[in-house]
N, C-alpha and C positions, 0 to 999 in steps of 0.2 A: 557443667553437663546438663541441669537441672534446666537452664538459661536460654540453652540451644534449644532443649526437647520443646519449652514453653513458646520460643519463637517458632517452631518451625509448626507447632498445632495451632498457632493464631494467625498463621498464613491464610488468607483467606484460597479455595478452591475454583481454578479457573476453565475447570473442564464439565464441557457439558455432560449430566446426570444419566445421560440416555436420549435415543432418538426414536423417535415415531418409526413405523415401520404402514400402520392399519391408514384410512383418510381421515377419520377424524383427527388424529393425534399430529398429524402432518397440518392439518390444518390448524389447529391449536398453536404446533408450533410456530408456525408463522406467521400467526396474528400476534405471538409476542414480539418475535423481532419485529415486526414492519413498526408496533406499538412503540420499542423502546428504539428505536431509530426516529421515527417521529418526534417523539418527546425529546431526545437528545438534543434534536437540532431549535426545540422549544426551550430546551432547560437549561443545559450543557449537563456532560457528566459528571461533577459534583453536585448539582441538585438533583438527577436520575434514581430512582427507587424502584425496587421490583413493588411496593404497593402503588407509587403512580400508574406503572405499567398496569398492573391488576387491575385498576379502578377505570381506564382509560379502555381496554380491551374489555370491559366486561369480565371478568377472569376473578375466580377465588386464587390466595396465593397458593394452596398447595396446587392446582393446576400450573402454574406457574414452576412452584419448585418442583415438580416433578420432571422437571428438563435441566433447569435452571439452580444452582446453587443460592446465586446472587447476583446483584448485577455486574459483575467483573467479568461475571462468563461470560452474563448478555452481550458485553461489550466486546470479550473475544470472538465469540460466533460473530459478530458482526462485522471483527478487523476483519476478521477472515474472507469473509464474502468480500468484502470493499477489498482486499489486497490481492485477491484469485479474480474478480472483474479487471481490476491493473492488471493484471501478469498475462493473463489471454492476450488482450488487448497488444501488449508487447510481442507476446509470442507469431500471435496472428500476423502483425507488421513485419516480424523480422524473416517470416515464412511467404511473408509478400517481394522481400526484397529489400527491404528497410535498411538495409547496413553497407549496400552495394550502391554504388554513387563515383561518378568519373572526376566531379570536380567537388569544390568548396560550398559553391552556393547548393545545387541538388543534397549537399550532405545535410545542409542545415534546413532545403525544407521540409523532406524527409522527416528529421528528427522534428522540426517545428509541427509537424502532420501529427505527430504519435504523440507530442505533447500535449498537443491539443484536447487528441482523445480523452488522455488521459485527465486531463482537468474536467471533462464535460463530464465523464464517469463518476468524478469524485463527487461532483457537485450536484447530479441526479439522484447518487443515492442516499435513501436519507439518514439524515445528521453524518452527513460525509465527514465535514469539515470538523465536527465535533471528535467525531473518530480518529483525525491524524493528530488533533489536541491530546488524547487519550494515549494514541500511542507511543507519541514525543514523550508527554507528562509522568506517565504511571510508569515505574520499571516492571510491574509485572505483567503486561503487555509489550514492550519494546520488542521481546524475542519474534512476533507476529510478523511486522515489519520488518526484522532481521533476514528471518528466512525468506519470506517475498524478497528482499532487494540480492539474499547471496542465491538465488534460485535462477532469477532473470538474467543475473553477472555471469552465472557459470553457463547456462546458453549462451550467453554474447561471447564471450571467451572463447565457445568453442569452433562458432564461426568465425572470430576473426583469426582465433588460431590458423584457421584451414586456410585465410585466406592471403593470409601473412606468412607463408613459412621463413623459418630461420629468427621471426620477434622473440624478445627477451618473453619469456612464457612468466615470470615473476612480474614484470612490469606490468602486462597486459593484464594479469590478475587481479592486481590491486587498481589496476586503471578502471575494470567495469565495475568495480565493486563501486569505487568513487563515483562514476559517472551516471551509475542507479540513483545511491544516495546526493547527487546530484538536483537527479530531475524529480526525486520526492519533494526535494525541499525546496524546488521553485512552483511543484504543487500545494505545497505549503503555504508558501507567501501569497499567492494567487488566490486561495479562499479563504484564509485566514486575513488577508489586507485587500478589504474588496476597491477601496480607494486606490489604490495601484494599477497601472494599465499593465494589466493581459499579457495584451500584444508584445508589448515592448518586453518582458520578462522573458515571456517565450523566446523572441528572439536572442536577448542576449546569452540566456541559457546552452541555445541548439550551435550558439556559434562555437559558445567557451567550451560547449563537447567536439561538433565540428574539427574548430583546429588542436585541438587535445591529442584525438586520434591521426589530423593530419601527421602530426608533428610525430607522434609516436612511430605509424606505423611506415613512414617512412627514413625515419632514424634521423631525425634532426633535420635533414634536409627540405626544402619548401617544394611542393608540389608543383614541379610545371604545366603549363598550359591551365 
């Protein structure tokens, strides 16, 4: 019992301390993130410290702590912004029409379009790539990326539901869930393996979703025309 209580108070705390409400303190706040998002994609996050951050922003650390626990949080505030930039980005696409497609090829450049985005997102904002290092590596951030891909899956779900009646609704559920965690990790290899062509990734991603859902959502059988 003694063992549990010891681990679970050496947990380090990954919730932001409080938020700015006045301008200065907004401002403050956001010269640390832009600070340790900078340095991230300079350091990586094993070498990242809220006193690099301090020294780098100008900042004493209790300015600093006074938002920030440690850098774990830093690092969650920041999944979060980079995984809520992702998820508009989807939203907005599938609000555009994104999921609606007569043939094979329109499905896949659709989906090839939203890939895209979504790579240029990752890779704009800073220590993007650092960040999906961070959320694959650490488990107490995994749960960040969890909810971002089961968030996007249950939209998708529920448009194809509508647009499928009668689909296996279990099938269909673990299919968007898949096809999320999919297209992270073809973001993934994409900034993390910048020797790798792009292009060619994208494509072969948007097909293997492409005929994924062909196949699905018309029950085995191949698509005419």
């Amino acid at each position: 019992m003694a063992r549990n209580t010891a681990t679970k108070a050496a947990s380090p705390s990954l919730d932001t301390k409080s938020r700015p409400s006045r301008r200065r303190g907004l401002d403050t706040f956001e010269i640390i993130l832009t600070t340790a998002g900078e340095l991230l994609a300079e350091v990586g996050f094993e070498r990242l410290t809220t006193n690099l951050v301090c020294q780098r922003a100008g900042l004493t650390p209790p300015a600093l702590y006074r938002y920030f626990p440690n850098k774990y949080a830093l690092l969650k505030e920041l999944a979060h912004r980079l995984m809520d930039a992702q998820d508009k980005a989807v939203l907005a696409w599938i609000e555009a029409g994104g999921t609606q497609s007569s043939t094979l090829e329109e499905s896949v450049a659709k989906n090839r379009d939203l890939q895209k985005q979504i790579n240029a997102i990752t890779r704009a904002f800073p220590g993007g790539d650092w960040i999906l290092r961070a959320l694959r590596a650490l488990p107490v951030l995994q749960e960040v990326q969890t909810a971002s891909r089961d968030s996007v899956a249950a939209t998708l779900f529920e448009i194809l539901r509508a647009d499928n009646p009668g689909i296996d609704e279990n099938r269909l559920r673990t299919a968007t869930r898949l096809t999320t965690q999919m297209a992270y990790a073809a973001t993934e290899m994409v900034l993390e393996e910048p020797d790798q062509d792009e292009d060619q990734i994208n494509e072969e991603i948007c097909w293997m979703v492409a005929l994924y859902y062909d196949h699905l959502t018309s029950g085995g059988a191949p698509r005419k025309g």
